[in-house]
C-alpha positions as CSV (number, residue, x, y, z in Angstrom):
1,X,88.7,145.7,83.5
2,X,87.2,148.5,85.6
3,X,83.1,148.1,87.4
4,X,81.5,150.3,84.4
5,X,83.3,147.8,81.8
6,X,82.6,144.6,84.0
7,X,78.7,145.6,84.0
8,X,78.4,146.4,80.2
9,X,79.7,143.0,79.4
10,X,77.6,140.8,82.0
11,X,76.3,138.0,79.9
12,X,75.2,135.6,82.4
13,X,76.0,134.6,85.8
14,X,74.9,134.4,89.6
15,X,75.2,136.8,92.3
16,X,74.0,137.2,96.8
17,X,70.5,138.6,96.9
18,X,70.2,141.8,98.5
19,X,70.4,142.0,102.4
20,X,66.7,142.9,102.6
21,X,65.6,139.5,100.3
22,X,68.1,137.5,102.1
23,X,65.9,134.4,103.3
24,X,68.8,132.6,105.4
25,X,66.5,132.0,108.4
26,X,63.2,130.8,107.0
27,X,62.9,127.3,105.3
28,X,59.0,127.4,104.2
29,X,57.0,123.9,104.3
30,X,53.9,123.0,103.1
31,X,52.9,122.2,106.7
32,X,54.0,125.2,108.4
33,X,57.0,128.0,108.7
34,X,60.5,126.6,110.2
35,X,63.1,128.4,111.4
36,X,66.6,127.6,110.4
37,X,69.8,129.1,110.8
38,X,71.7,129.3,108.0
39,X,75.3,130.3,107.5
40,X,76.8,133.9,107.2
41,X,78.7,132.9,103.1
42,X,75.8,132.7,100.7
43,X,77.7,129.7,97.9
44,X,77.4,130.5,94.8
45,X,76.7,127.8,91.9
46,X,79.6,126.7,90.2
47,X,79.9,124.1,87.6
48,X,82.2,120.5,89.4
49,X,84.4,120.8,85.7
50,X,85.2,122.5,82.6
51,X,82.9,120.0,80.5
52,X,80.1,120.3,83.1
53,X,76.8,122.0,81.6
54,X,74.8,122.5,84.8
55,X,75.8,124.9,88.1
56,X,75.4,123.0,91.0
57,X,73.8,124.6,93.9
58,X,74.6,124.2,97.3
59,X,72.2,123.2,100.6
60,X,72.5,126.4,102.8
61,X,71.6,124.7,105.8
62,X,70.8,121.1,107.4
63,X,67.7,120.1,106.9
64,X,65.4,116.8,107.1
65,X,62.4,116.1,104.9
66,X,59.9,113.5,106.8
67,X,58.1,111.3,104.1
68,X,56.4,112.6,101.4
69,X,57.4,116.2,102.6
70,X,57.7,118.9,100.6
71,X,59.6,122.3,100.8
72,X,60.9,125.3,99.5
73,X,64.7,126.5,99.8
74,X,65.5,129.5,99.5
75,X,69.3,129.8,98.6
76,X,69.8,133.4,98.3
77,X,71.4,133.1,95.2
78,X,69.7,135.2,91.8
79,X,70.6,134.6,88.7
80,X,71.3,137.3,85.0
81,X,71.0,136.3,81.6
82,X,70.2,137.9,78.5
83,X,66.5,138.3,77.2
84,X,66.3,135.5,75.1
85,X,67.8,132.9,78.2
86,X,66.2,131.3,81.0
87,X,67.8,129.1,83.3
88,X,66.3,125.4,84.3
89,X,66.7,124.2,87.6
90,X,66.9,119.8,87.6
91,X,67.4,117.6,91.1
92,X,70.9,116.3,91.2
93,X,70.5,113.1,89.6
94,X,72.2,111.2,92.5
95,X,69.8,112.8,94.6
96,X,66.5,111.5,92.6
97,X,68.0,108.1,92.3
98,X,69.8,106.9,95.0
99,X,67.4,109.1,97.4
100,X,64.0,109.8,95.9
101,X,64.1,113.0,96.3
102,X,62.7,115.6,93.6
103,X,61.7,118.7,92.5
104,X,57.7,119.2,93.3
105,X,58.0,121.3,90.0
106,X,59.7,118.8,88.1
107,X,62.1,121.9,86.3
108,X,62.5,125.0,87.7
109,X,62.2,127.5,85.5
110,X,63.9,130.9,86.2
111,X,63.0,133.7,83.5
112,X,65.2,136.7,82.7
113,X,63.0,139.3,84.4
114,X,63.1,137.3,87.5
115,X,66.0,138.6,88.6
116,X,66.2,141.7,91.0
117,X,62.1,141.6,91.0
118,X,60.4,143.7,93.9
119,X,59.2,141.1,95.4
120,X,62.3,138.8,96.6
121,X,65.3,140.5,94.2
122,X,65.4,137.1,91.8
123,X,66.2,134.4,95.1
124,X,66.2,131.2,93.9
125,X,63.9,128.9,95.6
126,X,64.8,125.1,95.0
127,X,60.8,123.4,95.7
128,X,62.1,120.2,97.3
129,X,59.7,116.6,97.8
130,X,60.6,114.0,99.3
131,X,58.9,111.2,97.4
132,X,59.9,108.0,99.5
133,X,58.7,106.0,102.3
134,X,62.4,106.9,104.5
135,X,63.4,110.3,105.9
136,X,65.6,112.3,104.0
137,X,68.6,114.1,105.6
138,X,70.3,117.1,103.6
139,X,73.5,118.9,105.2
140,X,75.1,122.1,104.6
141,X,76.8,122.4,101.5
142,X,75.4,119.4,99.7
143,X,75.0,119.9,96.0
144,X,71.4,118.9,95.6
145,X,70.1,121.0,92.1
146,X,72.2,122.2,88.8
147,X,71.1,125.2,86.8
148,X,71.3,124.9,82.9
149,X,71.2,128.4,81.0
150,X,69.1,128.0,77.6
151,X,68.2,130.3,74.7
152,X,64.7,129.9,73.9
153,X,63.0,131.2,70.9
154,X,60.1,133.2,70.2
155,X,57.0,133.1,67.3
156,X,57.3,135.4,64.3
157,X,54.3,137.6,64.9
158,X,54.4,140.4,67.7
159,X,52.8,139.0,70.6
160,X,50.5,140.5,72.9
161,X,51.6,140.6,76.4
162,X,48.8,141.4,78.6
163,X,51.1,140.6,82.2
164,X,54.3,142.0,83.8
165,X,56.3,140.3,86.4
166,X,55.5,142.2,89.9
167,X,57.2,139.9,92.2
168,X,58.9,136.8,93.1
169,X,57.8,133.5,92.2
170,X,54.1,132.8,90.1
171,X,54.3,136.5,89.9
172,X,54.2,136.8,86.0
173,X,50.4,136.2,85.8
174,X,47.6,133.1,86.0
């Protein structure tokens, strides 16, 4: 299957952020800016098996989350899908359990038009809380969120969209 064939059919799938919206060295914290170095390979989700509905995505970097901390990682991943699909982003559940750790948003939520925006190029940020009285430490390449592509439906009557996505995240209006 040739490029030009290969991009008529995408349906859905994940692919590196530009170089530009690459956010490999910044881990951003609700208490201040941390630098990080992250590795070179960006790891793309991937489901663990064939029966497996969610994409698990990967830790791009050590990190430790102090009490009650929260934070946003950026994996440099974005995400297609067709119009009428958004993809949901849920804690691993080994992670919320056995750790206490969550998502501050509870499910991400990563529209269609979210991907290649101006703003970041469609990076998928994973909002991170630690929730517990114990300090949390993450490492490199630990599955810690799984993305779940839905088709969602819309009302009968035209609606009347007065906002247009003009960035990265909470960028689609107020």
């Amino acid at each position: 299957m040739g490029n030009l064939e290969q991009e008529l059919t995408k349906l859905r799938g994940f692919e590196e952020v530009q170089e530009e919206h690459k956010a490999h060295h910044t881990v951003y914290t609700d208490e201040k800016k941390k630098k990080v170095i992250f590795p070179k390979e960006v790891k793309l989700p991937k489901r663990a098996d064939e029966k497996s509905a969610g994409y698990d995505f990967y830790m791009p970097c050590d990190l430790t989350l102090s009490p009650m901390q929260k934070t946003i990682v950026f994996t440099d991943v974005k995400a297609y899908m067709q119009e009428d699909e958004l993809l949901q982003i849920y804690i691993r559940s080994s992670l919320a359990i056995k750790q206490g750790l969550m998502l501050s948003n509870n499910v991400g939520i990563i529209d269609s038009s979210y991907y290649n925006n101006k703003g970041n190029d469609g990076n998928i940020g994973i909002a991170l809380v630690n929730t517990t009285g114990k300090t949390i430490q993450l490492k490199e390449g630990d599955r810690i969120a799984q993305g779940v592509f839905i088709k969602f439906l819309t009302i009968d009557m035209e609606e009347l969209l007065d906002t247009k996505r003009t960035g990265g995240m909470g960028s689609s209006g107020k």
